[in-house]
VEXPADO-782282 format. One line per field, with one value per residue (C-alpha): x, y, z. Coordinates in steps of 0.5 Angstrom, whole numbers. Layout:
% residues N
c1: [X	...] $
c2: [Y	...] $
c3: [Z	...] $
//
This chain:
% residues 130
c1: [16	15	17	15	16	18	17	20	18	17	17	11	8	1	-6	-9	-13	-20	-18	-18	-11	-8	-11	-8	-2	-1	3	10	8	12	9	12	8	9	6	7	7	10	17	20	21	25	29	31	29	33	27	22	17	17	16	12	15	16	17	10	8	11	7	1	2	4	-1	-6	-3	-3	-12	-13	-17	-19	-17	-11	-16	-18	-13	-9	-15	-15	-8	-9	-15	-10	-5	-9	-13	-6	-1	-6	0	-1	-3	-4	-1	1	1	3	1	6	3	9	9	1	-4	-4	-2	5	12	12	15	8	2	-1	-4	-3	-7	-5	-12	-11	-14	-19	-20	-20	-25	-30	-29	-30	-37	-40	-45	-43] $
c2: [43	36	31	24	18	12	4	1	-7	-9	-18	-20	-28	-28	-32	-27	-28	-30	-38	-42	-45	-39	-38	-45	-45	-37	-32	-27	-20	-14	-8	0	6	14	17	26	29	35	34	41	41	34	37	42	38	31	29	23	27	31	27	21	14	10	3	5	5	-1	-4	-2	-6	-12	-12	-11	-16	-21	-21	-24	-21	-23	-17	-13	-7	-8	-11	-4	1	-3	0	6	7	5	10	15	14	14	20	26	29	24	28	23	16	12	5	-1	-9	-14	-21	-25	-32	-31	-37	-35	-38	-33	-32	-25	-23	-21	-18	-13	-5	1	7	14	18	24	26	29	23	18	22	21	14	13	17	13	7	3] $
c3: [-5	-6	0	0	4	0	2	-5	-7	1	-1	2	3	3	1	-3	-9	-13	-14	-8	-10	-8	-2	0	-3	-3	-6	-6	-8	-9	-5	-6	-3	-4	1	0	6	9	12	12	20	20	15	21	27	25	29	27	30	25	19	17	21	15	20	23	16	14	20	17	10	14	18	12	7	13	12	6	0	-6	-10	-11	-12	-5	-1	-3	-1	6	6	3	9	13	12	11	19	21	18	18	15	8	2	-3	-3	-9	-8	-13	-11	-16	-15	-17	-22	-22	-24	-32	-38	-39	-38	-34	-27	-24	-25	-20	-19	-18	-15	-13	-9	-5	2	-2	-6	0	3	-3	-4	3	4	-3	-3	-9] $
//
């Protein structure tokens, strides 16, 4: 059975980006987040407890966006981090970053990334020395 928790395009003010223009005058982005988890017993239960709070987890994006970063790329592995540090029941998370009108010479509705890593994944990434 698949199960996931869904946060979908959560609007964001931040300072994130490789110009310092954009550190000062900052930026909207467009954050969504999958995280598969198991919530078989909620479904019985009615019971937060028994699945991954997504109220808890917007407030881990939030705080992340807050920090800046220079990089979509590693703005979403703070998050990721995050997340995965937080709800042991996660099994993978999809996660997309949009920067919305970015500083670029084209008529487009944003630019950004998206990564999926599971658990297992995560742990690799996190014992690498790049």
């Amino acid at each position: 059975m698949n199960q996931a928790i869904i946060l979908s395009k959560l609007k964001f003010f931040a300072y994130h980006g490789v110009m310092a223009q954009e550190n000062k005058v900052g930026h909207e982005f467009r954050v969504s987040v999958k995280i598969n988890c198991d919530f078989s017993k909620a479904l019985i239960s009615d019971k937060v407890k028994d699945t991954l709070n997504y109220g808890e987890a917007f407030d881990i994006i939030k705080h992340e966006m807050e920090i800046p970063s220079k990089l979509m790329e590693h703005l979403a592995k703070r998050i990721v981090d995050a997340l995965f540090r937080r709800f042991h029941n996660a099994k993978s998370i999809l996660i997309s970053i949009i920067k919305e009108n970015p500083p670029i010479n084209a008529d487009c509705d944003g630019c950004g990334i998206e990564w999926e890593c599971t658990r297992g994944e995560w742990l690799n990434i996190e014992n690498k020395d790049y």
